[in-house]
MDAnalysis code that builds the backbone (N, CA, C; Angstrom):
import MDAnalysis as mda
import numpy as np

u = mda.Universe.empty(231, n_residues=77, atom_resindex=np.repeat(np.arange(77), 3), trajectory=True)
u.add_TopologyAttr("name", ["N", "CA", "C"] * 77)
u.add_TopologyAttr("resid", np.arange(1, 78))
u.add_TopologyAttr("resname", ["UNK", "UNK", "UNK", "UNK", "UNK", "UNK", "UNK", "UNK", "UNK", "UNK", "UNK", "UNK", "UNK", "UNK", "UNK", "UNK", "UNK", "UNK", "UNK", "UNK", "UNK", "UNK", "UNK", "UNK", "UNK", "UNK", "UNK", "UNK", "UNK", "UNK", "UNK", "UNK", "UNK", "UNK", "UNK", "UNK", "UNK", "UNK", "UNK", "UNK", "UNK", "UNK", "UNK", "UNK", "UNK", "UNK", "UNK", "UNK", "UNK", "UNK", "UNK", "UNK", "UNK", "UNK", "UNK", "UNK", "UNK", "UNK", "UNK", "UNK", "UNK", "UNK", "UNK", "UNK", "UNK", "UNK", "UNK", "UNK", "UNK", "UNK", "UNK", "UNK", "UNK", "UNK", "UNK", "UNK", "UNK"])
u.atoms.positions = np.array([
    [168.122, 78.132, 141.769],
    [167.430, 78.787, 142.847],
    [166.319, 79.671, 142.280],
    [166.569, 80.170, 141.104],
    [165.322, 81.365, 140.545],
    [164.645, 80.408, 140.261],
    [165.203, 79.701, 139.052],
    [163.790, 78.598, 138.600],
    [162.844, 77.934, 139.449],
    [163.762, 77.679, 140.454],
    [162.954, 77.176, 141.421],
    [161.847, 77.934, 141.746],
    [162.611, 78.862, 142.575],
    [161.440, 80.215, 142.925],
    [160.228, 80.512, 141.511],
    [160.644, 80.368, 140.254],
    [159.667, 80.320, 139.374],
    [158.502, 79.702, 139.245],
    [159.194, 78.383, 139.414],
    [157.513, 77.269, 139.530],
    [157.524, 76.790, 140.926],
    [157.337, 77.496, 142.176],
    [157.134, 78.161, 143.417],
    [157.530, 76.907, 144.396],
    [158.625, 76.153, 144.101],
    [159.291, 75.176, 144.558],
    [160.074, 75.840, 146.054],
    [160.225, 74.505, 146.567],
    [160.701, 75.333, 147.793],
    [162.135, 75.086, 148.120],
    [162.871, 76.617, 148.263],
    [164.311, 76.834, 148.652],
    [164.869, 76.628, 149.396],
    [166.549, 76.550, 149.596],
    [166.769, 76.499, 150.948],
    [167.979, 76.783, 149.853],
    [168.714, 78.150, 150.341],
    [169.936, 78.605, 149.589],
    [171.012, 79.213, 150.958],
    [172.327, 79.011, 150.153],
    [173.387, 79.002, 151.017],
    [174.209, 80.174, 151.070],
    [174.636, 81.245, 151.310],
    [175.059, 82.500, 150.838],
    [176.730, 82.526, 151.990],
    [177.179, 83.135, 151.101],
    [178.863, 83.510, 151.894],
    [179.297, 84.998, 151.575],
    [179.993, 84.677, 150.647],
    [180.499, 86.227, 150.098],
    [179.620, 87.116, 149.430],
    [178.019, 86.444, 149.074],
    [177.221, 87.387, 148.623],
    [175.937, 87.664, 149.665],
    [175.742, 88.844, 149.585],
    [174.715, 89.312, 150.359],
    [173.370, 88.713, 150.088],
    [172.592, 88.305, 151.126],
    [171.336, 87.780, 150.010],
    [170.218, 88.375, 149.761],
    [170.519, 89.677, 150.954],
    [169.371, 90.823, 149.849],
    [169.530, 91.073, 148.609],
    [170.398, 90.765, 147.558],
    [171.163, 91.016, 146.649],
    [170.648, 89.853, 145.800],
    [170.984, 88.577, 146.314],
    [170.726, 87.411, 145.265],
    [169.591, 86.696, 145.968],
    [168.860, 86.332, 146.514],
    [167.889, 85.257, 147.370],
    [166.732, 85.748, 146.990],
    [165.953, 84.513, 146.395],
    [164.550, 84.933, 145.446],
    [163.960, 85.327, 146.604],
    [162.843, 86.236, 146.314],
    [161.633, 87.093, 146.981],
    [160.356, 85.849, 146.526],
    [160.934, 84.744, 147.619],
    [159.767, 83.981, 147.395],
    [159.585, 83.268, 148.530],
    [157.849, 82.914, 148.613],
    [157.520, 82.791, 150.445],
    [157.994, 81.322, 150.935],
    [158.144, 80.387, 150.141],
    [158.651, 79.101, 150.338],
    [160.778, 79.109, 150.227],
    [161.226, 80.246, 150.655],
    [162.628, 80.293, 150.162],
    [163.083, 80.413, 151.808],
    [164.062, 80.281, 151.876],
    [165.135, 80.562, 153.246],
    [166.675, 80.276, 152.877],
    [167.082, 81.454, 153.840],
    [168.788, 81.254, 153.018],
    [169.503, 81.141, 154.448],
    [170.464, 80.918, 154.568],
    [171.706, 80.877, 156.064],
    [172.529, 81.493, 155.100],
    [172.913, 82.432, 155.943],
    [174.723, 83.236, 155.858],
    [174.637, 83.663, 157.305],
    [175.824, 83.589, 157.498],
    [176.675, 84.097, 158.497],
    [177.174, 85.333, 158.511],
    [177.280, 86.063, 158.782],
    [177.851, 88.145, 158.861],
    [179.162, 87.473, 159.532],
    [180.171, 87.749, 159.046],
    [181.405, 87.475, 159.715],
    [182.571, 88.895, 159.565],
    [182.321, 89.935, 159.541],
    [183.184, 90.669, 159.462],
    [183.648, 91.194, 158.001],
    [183.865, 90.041, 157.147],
    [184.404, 90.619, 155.759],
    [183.404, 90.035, 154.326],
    [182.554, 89.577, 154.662],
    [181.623, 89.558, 153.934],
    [179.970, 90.718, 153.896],
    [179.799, 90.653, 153.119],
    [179.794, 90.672, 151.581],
    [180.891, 91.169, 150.969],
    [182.071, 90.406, 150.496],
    [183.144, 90.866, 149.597],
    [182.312, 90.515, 148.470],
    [181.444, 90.218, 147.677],
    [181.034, 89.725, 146.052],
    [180.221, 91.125, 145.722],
    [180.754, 91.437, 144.766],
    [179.715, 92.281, 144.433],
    [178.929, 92.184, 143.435],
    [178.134, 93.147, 142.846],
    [177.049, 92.422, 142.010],
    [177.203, 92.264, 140.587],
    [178.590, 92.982, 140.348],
    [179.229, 92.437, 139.449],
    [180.083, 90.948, 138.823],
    [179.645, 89.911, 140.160],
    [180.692, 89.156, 139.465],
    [182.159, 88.836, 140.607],
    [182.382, 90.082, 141.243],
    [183.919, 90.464, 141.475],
    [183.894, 90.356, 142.905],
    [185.381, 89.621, 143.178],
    [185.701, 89.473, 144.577],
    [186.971, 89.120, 145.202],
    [187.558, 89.220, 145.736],
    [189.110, 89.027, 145.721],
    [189.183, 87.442, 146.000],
    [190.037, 87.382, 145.026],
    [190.541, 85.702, 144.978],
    [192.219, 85.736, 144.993],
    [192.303, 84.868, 145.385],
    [191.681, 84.240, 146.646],
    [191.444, 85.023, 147.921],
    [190.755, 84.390, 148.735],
    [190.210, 84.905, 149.692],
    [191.036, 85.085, 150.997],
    [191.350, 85.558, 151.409],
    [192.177, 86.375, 152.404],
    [191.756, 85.679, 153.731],
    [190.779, 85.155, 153.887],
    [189.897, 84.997, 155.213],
    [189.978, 83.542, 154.971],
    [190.027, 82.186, 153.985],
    [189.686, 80.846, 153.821],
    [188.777, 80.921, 153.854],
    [187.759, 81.873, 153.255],
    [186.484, 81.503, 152.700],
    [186.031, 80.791, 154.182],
    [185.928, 82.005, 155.263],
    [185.647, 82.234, 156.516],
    [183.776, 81.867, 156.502],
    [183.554, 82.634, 155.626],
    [182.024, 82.890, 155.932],
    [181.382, 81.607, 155.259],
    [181.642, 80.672, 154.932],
    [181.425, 79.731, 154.199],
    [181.410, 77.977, 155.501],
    [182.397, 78.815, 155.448],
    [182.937, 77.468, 156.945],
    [182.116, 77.642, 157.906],
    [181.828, 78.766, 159.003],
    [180.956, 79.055, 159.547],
    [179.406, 78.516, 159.235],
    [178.862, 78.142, 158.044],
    [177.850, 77.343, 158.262],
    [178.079, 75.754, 158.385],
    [177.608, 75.636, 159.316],
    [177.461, 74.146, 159.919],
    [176.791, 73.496, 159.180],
    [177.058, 72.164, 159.110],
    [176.604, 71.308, 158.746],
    [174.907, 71.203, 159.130],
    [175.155, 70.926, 160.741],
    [173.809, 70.949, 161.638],
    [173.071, 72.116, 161.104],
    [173.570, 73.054, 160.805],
    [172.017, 74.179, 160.642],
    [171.708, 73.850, 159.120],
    [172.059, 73.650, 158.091],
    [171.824, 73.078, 157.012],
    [171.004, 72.313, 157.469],
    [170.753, 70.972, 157.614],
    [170.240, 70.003, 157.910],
    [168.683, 70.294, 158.895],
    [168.909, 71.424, 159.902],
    [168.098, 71.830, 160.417],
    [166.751, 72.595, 159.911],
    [167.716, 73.475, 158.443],
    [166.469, 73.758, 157.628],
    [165.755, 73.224, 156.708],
    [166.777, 72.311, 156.475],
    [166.165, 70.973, 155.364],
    [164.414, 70.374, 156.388],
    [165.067, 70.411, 157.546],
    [164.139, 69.834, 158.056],
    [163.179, 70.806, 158.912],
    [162.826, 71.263, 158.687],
    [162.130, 72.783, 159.062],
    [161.480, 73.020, 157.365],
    [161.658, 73.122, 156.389],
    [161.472, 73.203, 155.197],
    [160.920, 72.180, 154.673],
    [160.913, 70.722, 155.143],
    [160.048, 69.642, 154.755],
    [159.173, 69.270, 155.697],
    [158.774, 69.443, 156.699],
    [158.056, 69.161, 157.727],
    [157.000, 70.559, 158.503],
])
């Protein structure tokens, strides 16, 4: 995802347990989906997060297939 953002390629990143003000390049061709579900951002910027996940990796499931696909295509067109 950075490299990408390096040679100004265009993103489309997926975020759950990490916040993506935190990790998601500051770049104008980038877009990320997460979901706010209550117990995320559990990752912190260390690395660390309770495993297993208490929730089934709640915030993860919550992205659809369809909106993936939606930015793929919003992002190439």
């Amino acid at each position: 995802m950075h490299l990408a953002a390096a040679v100004n390629e265009k993103i489309i990143s997926i975020f759950g347990p990490t916040h993506p003000s935190e990790k998601a390049p500051l770049h104008k061709e980038s877009i990320y989906l997460w979901k706010q579900v209550g117990c995320n951002p559990c990752y912190d910027l260390y690395g660390r997060h309770p495993n297993p996940c208490p929730y089934k990796k709640k915030c993860m499931r919550e992205i659809k297939v369809e909106e993936v696909l939606d930015f793929i295509f919003k992002m190439t067109n």
